[in-house]
C-alpha positions as CSV (number, residue, x, y, z in Angstrom):
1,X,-53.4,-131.7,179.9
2,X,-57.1,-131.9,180.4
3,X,-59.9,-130.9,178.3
4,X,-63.6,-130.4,177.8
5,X,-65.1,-130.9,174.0
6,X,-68.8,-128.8,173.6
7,X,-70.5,-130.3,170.5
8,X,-73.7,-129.3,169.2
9,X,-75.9,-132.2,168.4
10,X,-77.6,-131.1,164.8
11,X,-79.1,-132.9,161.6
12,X,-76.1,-131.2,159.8
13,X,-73.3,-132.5,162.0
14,X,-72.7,-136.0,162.9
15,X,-69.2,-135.3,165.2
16,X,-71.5,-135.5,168.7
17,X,-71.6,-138.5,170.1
18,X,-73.0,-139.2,173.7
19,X,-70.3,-140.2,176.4
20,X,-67.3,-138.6,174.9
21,X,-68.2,-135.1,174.6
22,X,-70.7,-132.5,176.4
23,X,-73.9,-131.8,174.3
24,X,-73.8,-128.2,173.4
25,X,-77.6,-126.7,172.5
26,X,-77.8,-124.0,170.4
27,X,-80.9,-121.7,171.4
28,X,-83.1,-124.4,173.0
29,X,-83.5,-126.4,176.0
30,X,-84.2,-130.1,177.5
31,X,-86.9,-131.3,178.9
32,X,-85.4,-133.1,181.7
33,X,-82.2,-134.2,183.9
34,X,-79.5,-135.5,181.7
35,X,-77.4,-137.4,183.9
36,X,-74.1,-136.2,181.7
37,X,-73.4,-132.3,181.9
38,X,-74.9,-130.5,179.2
39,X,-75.1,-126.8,178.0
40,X,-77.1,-123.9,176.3
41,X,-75.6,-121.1,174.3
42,X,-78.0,-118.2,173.7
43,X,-78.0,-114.8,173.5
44,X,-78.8,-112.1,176.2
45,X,-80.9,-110.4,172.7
46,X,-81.8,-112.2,169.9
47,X,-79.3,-111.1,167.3
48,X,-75.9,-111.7,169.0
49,X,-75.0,-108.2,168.3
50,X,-75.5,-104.8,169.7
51,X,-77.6,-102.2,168.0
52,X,-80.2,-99.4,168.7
53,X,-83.1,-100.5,170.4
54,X,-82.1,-104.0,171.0
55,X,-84.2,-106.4,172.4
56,X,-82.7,-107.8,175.9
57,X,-84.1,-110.3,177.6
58,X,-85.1,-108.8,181.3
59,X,-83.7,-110.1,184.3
60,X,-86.6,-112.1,185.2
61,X,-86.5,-114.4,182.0
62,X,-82.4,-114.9,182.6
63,X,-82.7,-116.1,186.5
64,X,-85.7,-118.4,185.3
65,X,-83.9,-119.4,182.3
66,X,-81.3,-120.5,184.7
67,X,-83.0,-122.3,187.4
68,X,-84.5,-124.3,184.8
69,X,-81.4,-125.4,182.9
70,X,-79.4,-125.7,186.6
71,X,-82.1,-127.9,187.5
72,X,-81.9,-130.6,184.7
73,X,-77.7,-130.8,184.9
74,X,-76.8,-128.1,182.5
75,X,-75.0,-125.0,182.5
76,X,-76.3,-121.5,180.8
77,X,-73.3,-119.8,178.2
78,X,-74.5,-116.3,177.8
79,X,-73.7,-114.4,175.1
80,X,-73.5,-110.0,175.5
81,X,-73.4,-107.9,172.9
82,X,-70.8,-105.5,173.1
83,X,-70.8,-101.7,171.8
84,X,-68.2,-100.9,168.8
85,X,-65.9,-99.5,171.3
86,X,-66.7,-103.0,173.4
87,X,-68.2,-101.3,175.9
88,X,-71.4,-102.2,177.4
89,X,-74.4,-100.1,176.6
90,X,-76.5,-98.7,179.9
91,X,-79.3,-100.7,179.6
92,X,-77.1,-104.1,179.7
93,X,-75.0,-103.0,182.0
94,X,-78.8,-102.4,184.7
95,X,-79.5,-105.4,183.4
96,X,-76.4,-107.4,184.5
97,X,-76.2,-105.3,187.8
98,X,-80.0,-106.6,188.9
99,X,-79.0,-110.4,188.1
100,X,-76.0,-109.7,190.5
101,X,-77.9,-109.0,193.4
102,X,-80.3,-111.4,192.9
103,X,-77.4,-113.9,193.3
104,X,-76.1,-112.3,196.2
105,X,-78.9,-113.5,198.0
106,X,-79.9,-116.4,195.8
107,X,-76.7,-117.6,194.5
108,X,-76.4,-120.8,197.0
109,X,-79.5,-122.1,195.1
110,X,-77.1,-121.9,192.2
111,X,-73.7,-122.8,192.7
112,X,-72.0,-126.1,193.8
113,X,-76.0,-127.4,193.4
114,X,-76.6,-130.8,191.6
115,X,-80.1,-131.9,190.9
116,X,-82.5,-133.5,193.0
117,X,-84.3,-136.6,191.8
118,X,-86.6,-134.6,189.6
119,X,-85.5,-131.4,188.0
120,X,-88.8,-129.6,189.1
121,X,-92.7,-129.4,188.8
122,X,-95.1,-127.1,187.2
123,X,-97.7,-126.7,183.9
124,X,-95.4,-124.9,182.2
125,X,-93.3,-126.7,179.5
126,X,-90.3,-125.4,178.2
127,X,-88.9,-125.0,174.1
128,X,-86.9,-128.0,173.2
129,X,-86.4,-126.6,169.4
130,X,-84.5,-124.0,168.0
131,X,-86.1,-120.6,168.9
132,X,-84.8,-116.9,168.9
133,X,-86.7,-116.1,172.0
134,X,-86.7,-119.3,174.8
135,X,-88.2,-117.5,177.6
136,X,-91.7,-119.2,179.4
137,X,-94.1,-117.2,181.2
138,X,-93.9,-119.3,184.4
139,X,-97.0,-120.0,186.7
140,X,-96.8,-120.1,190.7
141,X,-97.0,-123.8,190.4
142,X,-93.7,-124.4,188.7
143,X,-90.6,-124.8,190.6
144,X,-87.0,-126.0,190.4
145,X,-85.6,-127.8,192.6
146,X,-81.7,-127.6,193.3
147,X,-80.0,-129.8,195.8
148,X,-76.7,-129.4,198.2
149,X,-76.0,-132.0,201.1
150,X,-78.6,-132.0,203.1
151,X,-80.1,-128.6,201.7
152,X,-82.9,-128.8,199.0
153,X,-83.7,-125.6,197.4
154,X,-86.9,-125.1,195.2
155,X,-86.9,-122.0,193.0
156,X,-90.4,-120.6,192.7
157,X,-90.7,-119.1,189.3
158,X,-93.5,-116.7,190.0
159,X,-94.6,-115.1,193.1
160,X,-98.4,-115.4,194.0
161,X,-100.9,-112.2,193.4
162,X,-101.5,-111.2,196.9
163,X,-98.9,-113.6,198.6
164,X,-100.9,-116.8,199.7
165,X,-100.3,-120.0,200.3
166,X,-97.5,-122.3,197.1
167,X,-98.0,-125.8,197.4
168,X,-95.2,-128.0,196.1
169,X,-96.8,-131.3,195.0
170,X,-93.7,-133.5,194.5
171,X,-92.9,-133.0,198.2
172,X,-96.3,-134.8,200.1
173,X,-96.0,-136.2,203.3
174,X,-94.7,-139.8,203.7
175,X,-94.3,-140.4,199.5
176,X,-90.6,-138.5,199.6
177,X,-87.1,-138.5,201.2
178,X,-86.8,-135.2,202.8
179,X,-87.7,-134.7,206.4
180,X,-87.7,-131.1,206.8
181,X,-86.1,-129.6,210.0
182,X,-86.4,-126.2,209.2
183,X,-87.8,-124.1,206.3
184,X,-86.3,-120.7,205.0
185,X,-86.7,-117.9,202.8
186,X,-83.7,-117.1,201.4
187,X,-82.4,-113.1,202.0
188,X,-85.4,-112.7,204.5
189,X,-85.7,-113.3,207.9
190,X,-89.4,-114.1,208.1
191,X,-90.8,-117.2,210.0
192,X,-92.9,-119.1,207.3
193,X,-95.7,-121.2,207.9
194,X,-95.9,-124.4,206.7
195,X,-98.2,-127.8,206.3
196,X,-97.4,-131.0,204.5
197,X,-100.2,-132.9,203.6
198,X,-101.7,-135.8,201.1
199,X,-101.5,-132.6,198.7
200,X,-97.9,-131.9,199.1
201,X,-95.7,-129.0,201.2
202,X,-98.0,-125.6,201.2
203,X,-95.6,-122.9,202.0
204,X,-97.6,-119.4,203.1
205,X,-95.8,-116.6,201.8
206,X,-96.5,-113.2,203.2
207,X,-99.2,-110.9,201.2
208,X,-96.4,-108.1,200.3
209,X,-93.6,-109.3,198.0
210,X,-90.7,-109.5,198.7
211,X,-88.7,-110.5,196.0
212,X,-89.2,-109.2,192.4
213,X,-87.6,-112.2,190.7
214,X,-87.7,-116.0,191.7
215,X,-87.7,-116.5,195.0
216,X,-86.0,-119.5,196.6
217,X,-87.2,-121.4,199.9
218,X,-84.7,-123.6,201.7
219,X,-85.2,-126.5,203.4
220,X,-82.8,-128.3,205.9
221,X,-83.4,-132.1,206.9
């Protein structure tokens, strides 16, 4: 028989220690790639429970929640409040629905991924303490970047005003390990144009959006 022991790593418990178990965070995040696998547990609301009015976190915050803790080695356990008869209530179950289809088109950027050599870029810096509510408002310069063979994926966080050019500073011509072959958006067949220069990989992204979450470009070497 095999098992997997989650601990959570507090002041009040000294039963975690590193290399035997996977660290367990409680409402919180890392900064950066843990070469171990780690994991959050949070709530889709912030009390754990289901009541009128309940504050849910929109899909938005749960796919960028994701990328970033995907990005850094960890896995997201996310907690749904159900209903007294355990149902799920409507707005939950729109909720849930919209996260689905994002991952029908964005879910390779996800799954059987491992992390690249950095988890990602951007200004944005993410809670590391205890907090009810762990959602960033992300800029169009913070990424995540995902990794599969010869694929690298980087998860945009926020789509420009207008479309426009993204530039992805970690990737500038002749300081990195990815020769790109081809450049994709994933779920859209549109021809991107693209430069790298001293600046890093500008990616021009049409002027209508076309993706109300994340968006994820893919790029083969």
């Amino acid at each position: 028989m095999e098992a997997v022991l989650n601990l959570k790593k507090t002041k009040v418990s000294g039963a975690y220690q590193e290399g035997i178990c996977v660290q367990a965070l409680e409402r919180s995040k890392l900064e950066g790639i843990k070469p171990e696998p780690w994991q959050i547990c949070t709530s889709i609301n912030g009390p754990r429970f289901c009541g009128r009015g309940a504050n849910y976190m929109t899909p938005s915050d749960v796919i960028d929640m994701l990328a970033d803790i995907v990005g850094k080695n960890g896995n997201l356990l996310l907690a749904l409040p159900l209903m007294a008869d355990r149902a799920l209530d409507d707005e939950l179950e729109r909720l849930l629905a919209e996260m689905g289809r994002w991952m029908v088109i964005n879910g390779e950027a996800i799954f059987g991924t491992r992390p690249w050599l950095i988890f990602g870029e951007g200004p944005t810096k993410v809670k590391n303490e205890y907090s009810e509510t762990i959602q960033e408002t992300f800029t169009v310069r913070d990424f995540r970047f995902k990794t599969k063979g010869k694929i690298l994926y980087l998860i945009g966080l926020a789509w420009p005003d207008g479309g426009g050019p993204v530039t992805i500073a970690s990737l500038t011509a002749g300081r990195n390990p990815v020769k790109i072959s081809s450049l994709s958006l994933l779920g859209h067949n549109w021809d991107l144009r693209w430069e790298q220069g001293a600046q890093g990989l500008k990616v021009h992204l049409p002027e209508r959006r076309l993706c109300d979450h994340a968006f994820v470009i893919k790029i083969a070497s």
